[in-house]
LONUKOL-479080 format. One line per 3 residues: their letters; for each residue y, z, x of C-alpha. Coordinates in nm, 2 decimals. Layout:
! LONUKOL-479080
a> Y/Z/X  ...
! end
This chain:
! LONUKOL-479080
xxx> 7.77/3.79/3.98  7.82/3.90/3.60  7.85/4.28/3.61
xxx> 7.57/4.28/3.33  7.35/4.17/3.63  7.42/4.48/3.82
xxx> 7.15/4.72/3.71  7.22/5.01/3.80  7.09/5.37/3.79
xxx> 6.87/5.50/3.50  7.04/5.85/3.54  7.40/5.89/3.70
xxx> 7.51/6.23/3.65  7.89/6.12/3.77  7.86/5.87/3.50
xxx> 7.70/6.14/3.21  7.99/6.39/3.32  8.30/6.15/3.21
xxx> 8.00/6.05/2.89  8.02/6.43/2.82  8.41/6.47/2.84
xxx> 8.41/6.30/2.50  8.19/6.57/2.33  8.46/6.83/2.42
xxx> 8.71/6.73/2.12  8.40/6.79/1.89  8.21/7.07/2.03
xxx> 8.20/7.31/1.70  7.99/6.99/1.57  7.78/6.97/1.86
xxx> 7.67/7.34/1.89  7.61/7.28/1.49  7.40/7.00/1.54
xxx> 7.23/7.18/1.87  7.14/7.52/1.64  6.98/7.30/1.33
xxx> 6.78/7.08/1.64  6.65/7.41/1.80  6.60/7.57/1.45
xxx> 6.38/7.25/1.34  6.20/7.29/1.65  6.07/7.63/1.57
xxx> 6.02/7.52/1.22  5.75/7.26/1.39  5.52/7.56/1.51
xxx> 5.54/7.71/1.13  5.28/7.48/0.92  5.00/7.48/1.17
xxx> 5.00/7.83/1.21  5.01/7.87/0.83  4.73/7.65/0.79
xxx> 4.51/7.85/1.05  4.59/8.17/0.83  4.47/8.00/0.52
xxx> 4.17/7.84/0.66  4.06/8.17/0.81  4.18/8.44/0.65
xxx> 4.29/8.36/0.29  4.00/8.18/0.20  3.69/8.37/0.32
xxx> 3.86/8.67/0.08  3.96/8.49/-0.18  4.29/8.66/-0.16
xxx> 4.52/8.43/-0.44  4.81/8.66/-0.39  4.82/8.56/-0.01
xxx> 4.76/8.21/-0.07  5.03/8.21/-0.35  5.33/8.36/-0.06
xxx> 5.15/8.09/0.23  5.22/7.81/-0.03  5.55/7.92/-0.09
xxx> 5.63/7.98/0.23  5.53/7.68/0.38  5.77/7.50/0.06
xxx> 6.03/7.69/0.17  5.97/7.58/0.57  5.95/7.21/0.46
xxx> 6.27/7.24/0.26  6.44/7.41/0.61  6.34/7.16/0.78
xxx> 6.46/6.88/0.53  6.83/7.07/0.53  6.79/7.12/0.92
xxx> 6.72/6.74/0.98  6.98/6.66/0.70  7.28/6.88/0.87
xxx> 7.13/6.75/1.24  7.18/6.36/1.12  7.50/6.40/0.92
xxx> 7.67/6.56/1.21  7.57/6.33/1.50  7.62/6.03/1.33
xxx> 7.96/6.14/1.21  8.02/6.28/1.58  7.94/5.94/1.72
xxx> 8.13/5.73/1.48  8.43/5.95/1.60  8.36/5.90/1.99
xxx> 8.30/5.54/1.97  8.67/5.53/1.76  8.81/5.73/2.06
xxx> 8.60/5.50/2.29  8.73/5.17/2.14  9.08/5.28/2.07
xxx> 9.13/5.40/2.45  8.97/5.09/2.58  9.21/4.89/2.36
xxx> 9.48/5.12/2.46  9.43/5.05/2.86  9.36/4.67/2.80
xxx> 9.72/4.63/2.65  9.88/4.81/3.02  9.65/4.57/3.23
xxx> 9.85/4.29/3.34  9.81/3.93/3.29  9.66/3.89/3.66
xxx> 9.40/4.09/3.56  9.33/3.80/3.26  9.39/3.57/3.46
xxx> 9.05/3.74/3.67  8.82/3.81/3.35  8.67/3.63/3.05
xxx> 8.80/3.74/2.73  8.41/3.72/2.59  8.30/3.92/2.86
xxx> 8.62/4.20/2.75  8.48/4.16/2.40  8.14/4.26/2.54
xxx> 8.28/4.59/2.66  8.47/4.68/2.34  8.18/4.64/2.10
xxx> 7.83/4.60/2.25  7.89/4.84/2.51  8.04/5.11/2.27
xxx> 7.78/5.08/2.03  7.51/5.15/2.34  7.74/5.46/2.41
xxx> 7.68/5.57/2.03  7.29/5.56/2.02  7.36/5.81/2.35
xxx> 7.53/6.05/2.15  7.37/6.03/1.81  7.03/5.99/1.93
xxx> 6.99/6.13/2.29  7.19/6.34/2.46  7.19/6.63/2.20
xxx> 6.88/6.55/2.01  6.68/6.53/2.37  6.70/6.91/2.30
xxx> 6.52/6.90/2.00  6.25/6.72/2.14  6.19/6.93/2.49
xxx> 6.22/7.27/2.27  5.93/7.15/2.03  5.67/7.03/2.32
xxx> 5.74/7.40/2.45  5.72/7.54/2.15  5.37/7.36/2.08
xxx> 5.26/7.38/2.44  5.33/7.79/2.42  5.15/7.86/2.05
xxx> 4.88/7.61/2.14  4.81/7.82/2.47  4.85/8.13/2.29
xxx> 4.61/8.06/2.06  4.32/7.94/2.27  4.39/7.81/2.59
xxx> 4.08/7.61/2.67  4.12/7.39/2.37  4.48/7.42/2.46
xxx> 4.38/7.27/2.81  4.13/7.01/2.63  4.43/6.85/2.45
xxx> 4.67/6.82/2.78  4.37/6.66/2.94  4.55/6.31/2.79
xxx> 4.85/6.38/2.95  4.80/6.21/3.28  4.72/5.90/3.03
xxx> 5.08/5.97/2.88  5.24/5.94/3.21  5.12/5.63/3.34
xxx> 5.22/5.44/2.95  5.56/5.58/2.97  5.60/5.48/3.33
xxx> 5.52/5.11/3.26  5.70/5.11/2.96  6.01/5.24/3.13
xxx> 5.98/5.04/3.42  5.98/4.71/3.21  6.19/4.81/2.95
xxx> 6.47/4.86/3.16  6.47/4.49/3.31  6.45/4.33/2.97
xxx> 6.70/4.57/2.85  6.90/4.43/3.16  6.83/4.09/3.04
xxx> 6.92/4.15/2.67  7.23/4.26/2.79  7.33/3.94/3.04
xxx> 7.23/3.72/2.76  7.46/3.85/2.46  7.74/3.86/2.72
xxx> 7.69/3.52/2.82  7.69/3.43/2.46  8.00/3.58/2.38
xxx> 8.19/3.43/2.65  8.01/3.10/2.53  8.16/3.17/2.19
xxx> 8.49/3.27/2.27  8.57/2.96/2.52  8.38/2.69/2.28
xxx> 8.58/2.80/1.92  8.88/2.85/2.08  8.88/2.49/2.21
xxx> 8.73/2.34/1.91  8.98/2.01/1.92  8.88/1.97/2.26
xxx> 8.53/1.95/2.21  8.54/1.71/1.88  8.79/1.52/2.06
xxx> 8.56/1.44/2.34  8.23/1.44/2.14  8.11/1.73/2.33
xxx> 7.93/1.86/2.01  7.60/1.78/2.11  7.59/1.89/2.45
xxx> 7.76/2.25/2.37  7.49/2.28/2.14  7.17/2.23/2.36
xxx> 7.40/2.48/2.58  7.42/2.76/2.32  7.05/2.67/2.22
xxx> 6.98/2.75/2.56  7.17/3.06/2.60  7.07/3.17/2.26
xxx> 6.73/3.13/2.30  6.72/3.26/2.66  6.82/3.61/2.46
xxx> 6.58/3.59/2.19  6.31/3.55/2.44  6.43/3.88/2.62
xxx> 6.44/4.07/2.31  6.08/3.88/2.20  5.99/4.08/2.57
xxx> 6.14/4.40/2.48  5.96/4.38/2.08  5.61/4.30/2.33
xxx> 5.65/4.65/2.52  5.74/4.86/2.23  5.43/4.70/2.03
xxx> 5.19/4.81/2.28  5.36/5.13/2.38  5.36/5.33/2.04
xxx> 5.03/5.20/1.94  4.90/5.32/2.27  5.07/5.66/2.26
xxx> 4.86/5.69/1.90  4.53/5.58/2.07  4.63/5.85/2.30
xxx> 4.68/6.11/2.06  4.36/5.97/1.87  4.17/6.05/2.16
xxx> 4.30/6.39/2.24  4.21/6.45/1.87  3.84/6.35/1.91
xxx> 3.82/6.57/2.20  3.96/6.87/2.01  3.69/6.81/1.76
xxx> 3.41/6.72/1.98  3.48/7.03/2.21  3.65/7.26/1.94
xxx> 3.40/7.17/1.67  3.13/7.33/1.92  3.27/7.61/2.00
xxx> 3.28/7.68/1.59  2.96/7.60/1.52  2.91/7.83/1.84
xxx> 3.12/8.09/1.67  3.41/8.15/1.96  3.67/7.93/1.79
xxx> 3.70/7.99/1.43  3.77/7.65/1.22  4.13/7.74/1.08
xxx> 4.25/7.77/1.47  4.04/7.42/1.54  4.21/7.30/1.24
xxx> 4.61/7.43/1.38  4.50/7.25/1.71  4.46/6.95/1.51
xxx> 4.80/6.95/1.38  4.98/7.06/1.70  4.80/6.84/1.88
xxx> 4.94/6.53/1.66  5.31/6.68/1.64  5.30/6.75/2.04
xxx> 5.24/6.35/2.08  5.55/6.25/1.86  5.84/6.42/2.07
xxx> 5.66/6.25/2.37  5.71/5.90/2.23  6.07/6.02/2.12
xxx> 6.13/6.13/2.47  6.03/5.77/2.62  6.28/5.59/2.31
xxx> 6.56/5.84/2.44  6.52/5.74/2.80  6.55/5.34/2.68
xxx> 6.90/5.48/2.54  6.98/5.68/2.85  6.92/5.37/3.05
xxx> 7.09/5.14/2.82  7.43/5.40/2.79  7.40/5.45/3.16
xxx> 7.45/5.05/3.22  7.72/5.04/2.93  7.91/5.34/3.04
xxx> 7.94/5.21/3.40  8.08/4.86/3.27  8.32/5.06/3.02
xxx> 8.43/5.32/3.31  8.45/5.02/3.57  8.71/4.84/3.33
xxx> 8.85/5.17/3.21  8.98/5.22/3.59  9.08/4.87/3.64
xxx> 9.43/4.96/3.82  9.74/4.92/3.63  9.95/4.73/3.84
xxx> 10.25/4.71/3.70  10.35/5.03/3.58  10.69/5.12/3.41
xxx> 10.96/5.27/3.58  11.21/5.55/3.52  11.15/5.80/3.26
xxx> 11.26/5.60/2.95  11.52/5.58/2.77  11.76/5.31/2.78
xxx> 11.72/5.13/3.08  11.82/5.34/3.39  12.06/5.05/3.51
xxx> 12.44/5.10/3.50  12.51/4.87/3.22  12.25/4.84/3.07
xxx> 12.38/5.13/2.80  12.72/4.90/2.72  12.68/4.74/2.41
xxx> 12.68/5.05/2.16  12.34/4.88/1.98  12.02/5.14/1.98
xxx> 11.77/4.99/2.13  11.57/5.04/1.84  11.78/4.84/1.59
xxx> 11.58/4.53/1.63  11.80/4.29/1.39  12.09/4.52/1.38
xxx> 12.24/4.24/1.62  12.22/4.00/1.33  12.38/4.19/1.11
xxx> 12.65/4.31/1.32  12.76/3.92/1.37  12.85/3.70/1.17
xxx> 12.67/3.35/1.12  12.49/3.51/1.50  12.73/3.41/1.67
xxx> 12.84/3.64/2.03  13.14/3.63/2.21  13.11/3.93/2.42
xxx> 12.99/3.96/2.73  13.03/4.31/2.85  12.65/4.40/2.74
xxx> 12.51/4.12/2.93  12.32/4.22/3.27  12.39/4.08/3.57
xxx> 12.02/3.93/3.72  11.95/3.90/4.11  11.69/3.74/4.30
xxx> 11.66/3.87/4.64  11.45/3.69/4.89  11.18/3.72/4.65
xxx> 10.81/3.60/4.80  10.51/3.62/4.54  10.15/3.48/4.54
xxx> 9.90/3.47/4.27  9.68/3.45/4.52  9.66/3.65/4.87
xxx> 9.90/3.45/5.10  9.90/3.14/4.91  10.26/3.14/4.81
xxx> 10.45/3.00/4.49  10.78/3.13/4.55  10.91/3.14/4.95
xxx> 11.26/3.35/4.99  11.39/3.27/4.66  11.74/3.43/4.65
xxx> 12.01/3.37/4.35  12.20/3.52/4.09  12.28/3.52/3.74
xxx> 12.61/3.59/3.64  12.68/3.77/3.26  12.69/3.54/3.02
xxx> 12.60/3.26/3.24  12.39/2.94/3.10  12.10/2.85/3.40
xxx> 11.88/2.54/3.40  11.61/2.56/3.59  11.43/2.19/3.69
xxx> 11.16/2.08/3.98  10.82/1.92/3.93  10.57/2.07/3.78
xxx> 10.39/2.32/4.05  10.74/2.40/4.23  10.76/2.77/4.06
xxx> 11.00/2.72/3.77  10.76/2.90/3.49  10.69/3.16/3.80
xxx> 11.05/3.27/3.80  11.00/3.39/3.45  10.69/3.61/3.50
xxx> 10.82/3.77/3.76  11.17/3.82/3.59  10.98/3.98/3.29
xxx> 10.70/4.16/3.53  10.41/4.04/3.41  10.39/3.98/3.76
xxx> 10.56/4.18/4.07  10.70/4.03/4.35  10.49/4.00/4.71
xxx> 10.82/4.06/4.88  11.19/4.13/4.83  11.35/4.23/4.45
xxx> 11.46/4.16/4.12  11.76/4.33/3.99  11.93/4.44/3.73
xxx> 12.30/4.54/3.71  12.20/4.59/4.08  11.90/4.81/4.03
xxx> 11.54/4.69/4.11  11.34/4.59/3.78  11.06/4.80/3.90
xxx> 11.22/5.11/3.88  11.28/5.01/3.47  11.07/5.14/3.20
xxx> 10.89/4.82/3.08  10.97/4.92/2.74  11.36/4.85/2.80
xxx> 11.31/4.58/3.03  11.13/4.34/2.82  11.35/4.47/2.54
xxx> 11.61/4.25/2.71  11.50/3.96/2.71  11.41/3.69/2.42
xxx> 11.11/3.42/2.55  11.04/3.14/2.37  10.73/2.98/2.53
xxx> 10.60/2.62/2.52  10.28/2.72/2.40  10.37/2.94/2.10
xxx> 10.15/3.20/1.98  10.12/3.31/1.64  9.89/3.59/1.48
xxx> 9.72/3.58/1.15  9.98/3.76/0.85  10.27/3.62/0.72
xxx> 10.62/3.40/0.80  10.82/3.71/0.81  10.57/3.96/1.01
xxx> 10.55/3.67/1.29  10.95/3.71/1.32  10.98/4.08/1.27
xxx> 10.65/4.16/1.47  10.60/4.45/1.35  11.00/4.60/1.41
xxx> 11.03/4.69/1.05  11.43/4.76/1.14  11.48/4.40/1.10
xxx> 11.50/4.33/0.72  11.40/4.02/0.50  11.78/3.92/0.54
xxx> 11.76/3.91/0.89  11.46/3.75/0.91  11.62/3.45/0.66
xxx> 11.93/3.49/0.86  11.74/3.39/1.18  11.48/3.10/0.98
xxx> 11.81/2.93/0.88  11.94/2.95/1.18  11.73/2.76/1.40
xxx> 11.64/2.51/1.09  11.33/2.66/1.00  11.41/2.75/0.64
xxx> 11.33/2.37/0.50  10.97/2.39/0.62  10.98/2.77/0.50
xxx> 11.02/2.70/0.13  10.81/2.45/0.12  10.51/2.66/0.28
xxx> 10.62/2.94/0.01  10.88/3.13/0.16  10.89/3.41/0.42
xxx> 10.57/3.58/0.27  10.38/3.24/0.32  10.03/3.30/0.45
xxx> 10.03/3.23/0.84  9.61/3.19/0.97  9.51/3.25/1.31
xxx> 9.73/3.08/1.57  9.88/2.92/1.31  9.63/2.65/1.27
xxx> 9.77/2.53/0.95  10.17/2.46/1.11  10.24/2.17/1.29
xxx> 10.36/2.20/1.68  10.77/2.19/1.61  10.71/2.43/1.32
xxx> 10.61/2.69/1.54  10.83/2.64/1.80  11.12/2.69/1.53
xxx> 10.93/3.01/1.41  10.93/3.10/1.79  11.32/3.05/1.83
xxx> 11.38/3.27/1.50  11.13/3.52/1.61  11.36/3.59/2.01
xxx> 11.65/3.55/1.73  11.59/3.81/1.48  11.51/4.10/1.81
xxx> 11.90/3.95/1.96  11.79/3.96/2.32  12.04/4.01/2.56
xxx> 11.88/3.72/2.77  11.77/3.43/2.60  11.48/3.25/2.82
xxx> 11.34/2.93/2.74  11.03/2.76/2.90  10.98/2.39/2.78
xxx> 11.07/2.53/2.46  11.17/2.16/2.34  10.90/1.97/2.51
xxx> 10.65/1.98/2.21  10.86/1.89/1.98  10.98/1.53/1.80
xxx> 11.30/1.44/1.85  11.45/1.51/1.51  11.28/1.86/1.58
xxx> 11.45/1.90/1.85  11.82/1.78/1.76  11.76/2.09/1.51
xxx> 11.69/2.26/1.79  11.97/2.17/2.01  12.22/2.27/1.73
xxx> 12.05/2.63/1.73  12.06/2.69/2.05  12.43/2.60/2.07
xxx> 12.51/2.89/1.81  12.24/3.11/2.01  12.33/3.08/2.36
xxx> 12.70/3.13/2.28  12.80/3.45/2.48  12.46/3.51/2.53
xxx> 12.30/3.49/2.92  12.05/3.22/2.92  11.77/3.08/3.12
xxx> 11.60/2.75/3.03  11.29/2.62/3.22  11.34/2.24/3.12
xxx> 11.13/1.88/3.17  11.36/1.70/3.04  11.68/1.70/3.20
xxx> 11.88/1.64/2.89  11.84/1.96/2.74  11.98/2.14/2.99
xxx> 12.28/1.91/3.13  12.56/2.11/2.98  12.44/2.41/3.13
xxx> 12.68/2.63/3.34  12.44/2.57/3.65  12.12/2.43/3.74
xxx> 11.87/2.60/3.98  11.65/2.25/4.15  11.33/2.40/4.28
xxx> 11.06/2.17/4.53  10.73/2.36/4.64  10.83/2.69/4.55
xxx> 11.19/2.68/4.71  11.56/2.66/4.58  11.66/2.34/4.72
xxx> 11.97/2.27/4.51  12.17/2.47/4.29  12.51/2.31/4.11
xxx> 12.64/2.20/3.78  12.46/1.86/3.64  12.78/1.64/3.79
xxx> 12.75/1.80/4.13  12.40/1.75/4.13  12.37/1.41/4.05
xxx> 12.68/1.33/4.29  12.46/1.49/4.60  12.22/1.23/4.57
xxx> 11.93/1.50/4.63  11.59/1.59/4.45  11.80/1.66/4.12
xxx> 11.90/1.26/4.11  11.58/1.13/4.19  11.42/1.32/3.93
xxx> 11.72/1.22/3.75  11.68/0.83/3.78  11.32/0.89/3.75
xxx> 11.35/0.99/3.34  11.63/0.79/3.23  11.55/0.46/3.44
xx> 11.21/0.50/3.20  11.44/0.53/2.88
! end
């Protein structure tokens, strides 16, 4: 089930307490908005009561000089009232723009910590859902419900009190209606709040449509899928136009039926009033006033009913927001910052926030030290993405400084899952990672990450330019380092030819070819000079005059430099230091390419598998 299908309550007052936490920041706004609502609701009573003391006192003696201050008066309560509504808009709309940008921005904020399981477990259209849809419900709460409500309760008392003050028969002739009021309100709220339901299951459903079916536009054209994911967005789409055609049926009748209401409750004032003047017991300026109040009493009713479609429409939004807002982070940083926590981790004498500084500080990039590099353990490490259902069973090895590791096995026997885990995107089920002896999850992720360099078979790239998709965002690492790195890994030929390093990059790099982005991805781990170099079928996209380019980087890059290559083909990684074999999630074998191929085991077969096929 879709959490838009969950329902939910129309008031939660757990759920309006955390709402109300974000008013605190702007509470000098609030109480400003709250004293110009109140005021403007006392300003309501002011005309109609005017009106009854021109109408009966004024008039009958001729008295110019009173109807001269009654006119100006009730200018000047009309322009109060304009500045009242004016300062009341201005600051709740300004108030809510600022809460959803806190909204969003801590949404986007605790979406970065979630962890790629959590991905792996939600659609990104349904994500999108939450950050734009849902907030913008949460705005109409605080711009035009849960401080204006005041506004509105303060004039029906207001109106109910003068009205009863005044004459409370005709008072009690006009709240005759009232049971009529109740019942429209009821079955307005009790249906709008199931199309509202479905309005909201429909646009989600349609963004998660949207999301899936653009991003995998070559699919779709590739298998002629055009027409059929069109009658399926037809169907979706149309599906929510009919539930907000529903929602467009109940508001038609509802306000037209609160004014038939308030039509009627008029005719009765002036069937029953209009008696009692000609009777003389109710003189016509107070029938008059009656009038009036009796058509502004009906108008914060209707706004009343409106404010509980938003209060049942933030309520839903705000449980979906708070429900993903304490999603658990699982894998949290450890340590207290800082550089590491591991022994060696501090050795090198680089900052950690030098980014290129590595570049600079060799020449051509090329390392020959090996005191910075950490020492990586495995340690009967278990893990399973899901429950019990194990990818990795007692995996135990280790990774020397410096050292160059292969990692092989078919596809399915853990190879890429050695990686997540190494990088904690995952954490282990059982046992540890270490490094320089201490257990990865005691690192700050910060530091962790910082060590590594990943270059990833599937390469992405974001919308901007050459150079910001190899600095990414680390402004430490200059223009020179960022050519240094292109012209090392052979990227620079394409690079001119696109315009240079300020060349216009679109999203995920739709306009670069497969092996261009895979050499943008080797200068990108180049110009941040990880410590550990991992590779994941970095080569495997590419052609093979791509990839001799590639070769010759990597011999330059991996000098010195502890590496980890996740290979397909097993002639990338034969002059490795040692290769790791792994068969259903175990490490079988584990030797340099000659020993391997002299045991005869899984690592020949897959061996004479590829090159009996060249």
């Amino acid at each position: 089930m879709h959490e838009e299908d969950v329902l939910g309550k129309a008031y939660d007052a757990r759920l309006m307490q955390r709402l109300l936490v974000y008013l605190r920041p702007y509470w000098r706004q609030v109480l400003l908005a709250l004293i110009a609502i109140i005021s403007g609701a006392a300003l309501q009573v002011v005309p109609p009561w005017l009106t009854r003391r021109v109408i009966d006192e004024a008039i009958p003696a001729a008295d110019f000089r009173t109807l001269r201050l009654i006119a100006v008066f009730y200018s000047g309560v009309l322009v109060a009232e304009f500045v009242l509504e004016y300062v009341q808009t201005w600051t709740l709309q300004m108030t809510g723009q600022r809460i959803m940008f806190d909204l969003r921005m801590q949404i986007y904020e605790h979406l970065q910590r979630l962890d790629v399981r959590f991905y792996d477990r939600n659609p990104v259209g349904r994500l999108m859902t939450r950050v734009t849809t849902d907030v913008d419900a949460l705005n109409e709460l605080f711009t035009s419900g849960v401080v204006s409500v005041f506004g509105d309760v303060f004039t029906l008392i207001g109106i109910m009190a003068t009205m009863l003050l005044l004459d409370w028969r005709l008072a009690l002739i006009a709240f005759s209606v009232l049971p009529l009021i109740v019942l429209i309100t009821q079955w307005f709220r009790i249906h709008m709040r199931q199309t509202y339901r479905d309005v909201r299951v429909w646009i989600a459903r349609i963004n998660a449509f949207l999301q899936e079916n653009i991003t995998g536009t070559s699919t779709v054209q590739l298998f002629r899928r055009e027409q059929r994911n069109f009658a399926q967005f037809r169907e979706i789409n149309d599906a929510h136009r009919q539930a907000n055609v529903r929602s467009i049926f109940f508001y038609a009748v509802f306000y037209p039926a609160i004014e038939l209401v308030s039509a009627i409750s008029t005719a009765l004032l002036i069937w029953f009033g209009g008696g009692r003047v000609l009777q003389g017991t109710v003189t016509l300026g107070t029938l008059v006033a009656f009038i009036q109040y009796g058509q502004r009493f009906f108008r914060p009713i209707s706004d009343l009913s409106e404010k509980f479609n938003i209060l049942q429409a933030a309520m839903a939004s705000s449980e979906r927001i708070f429900a993903l807002l304490d999603a658990k982070v699982e894998i949290r940083s450890g340590g207290s910052g800082g550089s590491g926590g591991s022994g060696r981790s501090g050795r090198s004498g680089r900052s950690s926030e030098s980014g290129g500084s590595g570049i600079r500080a060799y020449s051509q990039i090329y390392r020959t030290d090996q005191l910075d590099q950490p020492h990586l353990a495995f340690e009967n490490v278990w893990f399973a993405y899901n429950d019990d259902d194990f990818v990795l069973r007692d995996v135990s090895f280790v990774v020397e400084p410096g050292e160059r590791i292969g990692i092989v096995g078919a596809t399915g026997a853990g190879k890429t899952t050695i990686i997540n885990l190494l990088l904690r995107f995952y954490d282990v089920s059982r046992g540890r990672i270490t490094v320089d002896g201490v257990d990865i999850r005691e690192l700050p992720l910060d530091d962790l990450r910082k060590m590594f360099g990943l270059v990833l078979q599937d390469v992405h790239l974001f919308s901007g330019t050459i150079a910001g998709n190899v600095r990414m965002g680390n402004e430490a690492i200059s223009d020179d380092d960022v050519h240094r790195a292109l012209a090392a890994v052979h990227a620079d030929r394409f690079i001119e030819a696109l315009g240079g390093v300020n060349a216009t990059v679109v999203e995920r790099g739709a306009t670069l070819s497969v092996g261009q982005k895979q050499l943008l991805s080797f200068a990108r781990a180049l110009a941040f000079d990880p410590r550990v170099l991992v590779l994941d079928e970095a080569t495997s996209s590419v052609d093979t005059e791509t990839e001799l380019l590639i070769r010759d980087a990597l011999r330059v890059l991996m000098k010195g430099r502890t590496t980890l290559a996740i290979a397909h083909r097993l002639s990338t990684i034969q002059d490795m230091d040692r290769i790791l074999v792994f068969h259903k999630g175990q490490l079988r074998e584990s030797g340099t390419h000659q020993e391997l191929v002299a045991e005869r085991g899984i690592y020949r077969k897959l061996y004479d598998l590829q090159f009996s096929r060249t």
